[in-house]
Legacy VTK file of the C-alpha trace (Angstrom):
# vtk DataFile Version 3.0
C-alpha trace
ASCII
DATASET POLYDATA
POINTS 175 float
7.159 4.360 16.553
6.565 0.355 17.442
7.781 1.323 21.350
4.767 4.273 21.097
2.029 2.147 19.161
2.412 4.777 16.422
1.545 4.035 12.805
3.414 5.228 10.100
1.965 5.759 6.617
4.042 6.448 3.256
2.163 9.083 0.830
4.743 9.326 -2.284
4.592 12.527 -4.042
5.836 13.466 -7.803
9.303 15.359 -6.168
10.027 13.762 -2.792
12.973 11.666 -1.896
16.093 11.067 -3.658
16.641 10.314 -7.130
12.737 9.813 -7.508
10.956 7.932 -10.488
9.192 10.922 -11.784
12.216 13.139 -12.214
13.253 11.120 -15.243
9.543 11.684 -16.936
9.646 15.749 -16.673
8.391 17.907 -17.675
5.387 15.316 -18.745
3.216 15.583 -15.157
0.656 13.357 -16.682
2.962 10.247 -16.803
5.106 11.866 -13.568
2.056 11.081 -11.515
1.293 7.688 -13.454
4.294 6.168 -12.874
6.172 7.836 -9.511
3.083 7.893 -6.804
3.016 3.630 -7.488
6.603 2.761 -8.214
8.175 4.647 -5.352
5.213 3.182 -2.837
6.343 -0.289 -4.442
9.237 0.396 -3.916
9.365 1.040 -0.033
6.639 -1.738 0.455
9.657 -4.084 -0.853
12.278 -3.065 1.526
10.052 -2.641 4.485
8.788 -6.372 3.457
12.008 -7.703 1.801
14.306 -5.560 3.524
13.890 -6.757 7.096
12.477 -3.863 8.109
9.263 -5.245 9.466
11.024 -8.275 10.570
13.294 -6.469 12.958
9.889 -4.143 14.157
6.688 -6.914 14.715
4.565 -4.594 16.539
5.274 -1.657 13.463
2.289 -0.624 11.578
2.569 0.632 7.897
0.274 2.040 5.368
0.896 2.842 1.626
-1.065 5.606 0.324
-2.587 7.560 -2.001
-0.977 5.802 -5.008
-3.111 2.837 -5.993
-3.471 -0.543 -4.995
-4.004 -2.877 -8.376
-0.450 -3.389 -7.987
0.184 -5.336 -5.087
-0.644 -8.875 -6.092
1.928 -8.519 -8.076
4.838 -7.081 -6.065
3.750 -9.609 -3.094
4.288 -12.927 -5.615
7.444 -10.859 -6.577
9.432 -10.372 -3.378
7.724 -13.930 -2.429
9.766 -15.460 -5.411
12.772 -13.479 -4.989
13.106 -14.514 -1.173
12.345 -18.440 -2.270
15.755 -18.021 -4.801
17.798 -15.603 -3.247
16.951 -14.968 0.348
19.465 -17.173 2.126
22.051 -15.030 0.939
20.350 -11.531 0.405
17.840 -11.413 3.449
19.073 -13.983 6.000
17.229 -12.231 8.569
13.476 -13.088 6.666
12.457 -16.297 8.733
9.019 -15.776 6.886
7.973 -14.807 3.262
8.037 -11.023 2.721
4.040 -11.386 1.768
3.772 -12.530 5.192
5.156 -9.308 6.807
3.105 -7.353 4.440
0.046 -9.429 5.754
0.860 -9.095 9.600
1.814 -5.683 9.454
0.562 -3.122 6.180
-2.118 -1.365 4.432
-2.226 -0.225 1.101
-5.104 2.525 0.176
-7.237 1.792 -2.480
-8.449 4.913 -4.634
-12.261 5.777 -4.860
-12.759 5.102 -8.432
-10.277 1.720 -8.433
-12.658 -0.604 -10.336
-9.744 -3.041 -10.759
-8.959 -3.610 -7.230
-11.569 -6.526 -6.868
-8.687 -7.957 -8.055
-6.681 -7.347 -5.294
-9.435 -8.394 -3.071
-9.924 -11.610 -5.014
-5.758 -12.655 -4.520
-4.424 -10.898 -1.703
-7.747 -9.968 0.754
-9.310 -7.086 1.862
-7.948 -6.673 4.847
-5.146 -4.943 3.845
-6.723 -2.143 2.323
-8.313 1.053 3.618
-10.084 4.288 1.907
-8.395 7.696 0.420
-9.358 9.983 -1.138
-5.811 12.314 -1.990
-7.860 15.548 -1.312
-7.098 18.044 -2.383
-5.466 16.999 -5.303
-7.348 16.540 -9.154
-7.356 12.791 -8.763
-9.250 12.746 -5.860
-12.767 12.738 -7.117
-13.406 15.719 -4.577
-16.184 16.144 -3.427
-18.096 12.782 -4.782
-14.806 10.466 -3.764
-16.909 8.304 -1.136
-19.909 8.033 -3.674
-17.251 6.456 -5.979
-15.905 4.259 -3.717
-19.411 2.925 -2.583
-20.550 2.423 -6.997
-17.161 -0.278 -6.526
-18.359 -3.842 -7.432
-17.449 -4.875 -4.118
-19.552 -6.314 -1.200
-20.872 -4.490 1.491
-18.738 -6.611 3.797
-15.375 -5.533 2.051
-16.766 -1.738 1.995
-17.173 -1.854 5.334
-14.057 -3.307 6.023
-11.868 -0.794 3.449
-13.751 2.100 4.954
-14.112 1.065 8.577
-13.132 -2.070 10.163
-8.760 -1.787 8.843
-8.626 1.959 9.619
-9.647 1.218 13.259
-7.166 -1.889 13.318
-4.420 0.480 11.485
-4.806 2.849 14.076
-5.103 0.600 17.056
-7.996 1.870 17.653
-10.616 0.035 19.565
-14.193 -0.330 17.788
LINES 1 176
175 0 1 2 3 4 5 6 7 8 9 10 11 12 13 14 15 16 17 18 19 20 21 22 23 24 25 26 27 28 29 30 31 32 33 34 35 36 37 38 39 40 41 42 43 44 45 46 47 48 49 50 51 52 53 54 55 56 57 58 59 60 61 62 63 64 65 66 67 68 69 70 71 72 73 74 75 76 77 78 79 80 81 82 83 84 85 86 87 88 89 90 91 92 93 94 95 96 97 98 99 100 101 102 103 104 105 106 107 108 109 110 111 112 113 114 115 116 117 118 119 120 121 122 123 124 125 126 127 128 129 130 131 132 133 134 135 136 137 138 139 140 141 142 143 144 145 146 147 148 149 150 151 152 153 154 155 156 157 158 159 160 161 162 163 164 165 166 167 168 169 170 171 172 173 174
């Protein structure tokens, strides 16, 4: 995918992959979606970040979907403090923090209706993040999700950027 100038881009569901958070919540859907859609996104976010992942592949573009955003201060600072105490003997190959592969290299979607993620904006940036909606599922706000989005105390300059500006740059696409 790097050799092609492809992105990839992770949308978790509530039954993919092995061994998968929400399996141990059935048959409770309402806390399946809660907890597996975030935890499994964190989850690969760390080991493309912590992993070396994105350190062996510089040009590779990733996205984390459909599954929140609030959350990534967090993991960031997390995987930063793990790779200050442990990373000359579990990721030798890191020559940077993992925040800092996450920063050259991801995207994590914000959801229409995510009033906390000025937080994210506030510690990480918001050039990380981009727009979804998770049509057609009942989360997505269908059909008012962009009208959600755009009542978000943010500024016009970060909704342009969320819904414009990071998609083009996720994409390589020329503006």
């Amino acid at each position: 995918m790097e050799a092609l100038d492809l992105s990839l881009g992770f949308h978790e569901s509530t039954g993919t992959g092995r061994n998968p958070i929400g399996e141990r919540l059935e048959p409770n859907f309402m806390l399946r979606r809660v907890f597996s859609q975030p935890m499994e996104q964190m989850l690969a976010l760390g080991c493309f970040c912590g992993g070396g992942v994105l350190a062996r592949h510089p040009k590779l573009r990733v996205a984390f979907l459909e599954a929140n955003c609030s959350w990534l201060p967090w993991l960031l600072w997390r995987l930063d403090e793990a790779w200050e105490l442990d990373g000359d003997v579990f990721a030798p190959d890191l020559q940077q923090k993992p925040s800092d592969y996450f920063k050259r290299q991801c995207r994590v979607s914000i959801e229409p209706d995510e009033v906390i993620a000025s937080n994210v904006i506030e510690q990480v940036g918001s050039n990380y993040l981009v727009f979804s909606t998770d049509y057609p599922h009942v989360d997505s706000r269908y059909p008012e999700a962009v009208n959600y989005f755009l009542r978000l105390p943010l500024s016009a300059e970060n909704k342009r950027k969320i819904l414009w500006d990071n998609c083009m740059s996720y994409y390589a696409m020329a503006a």
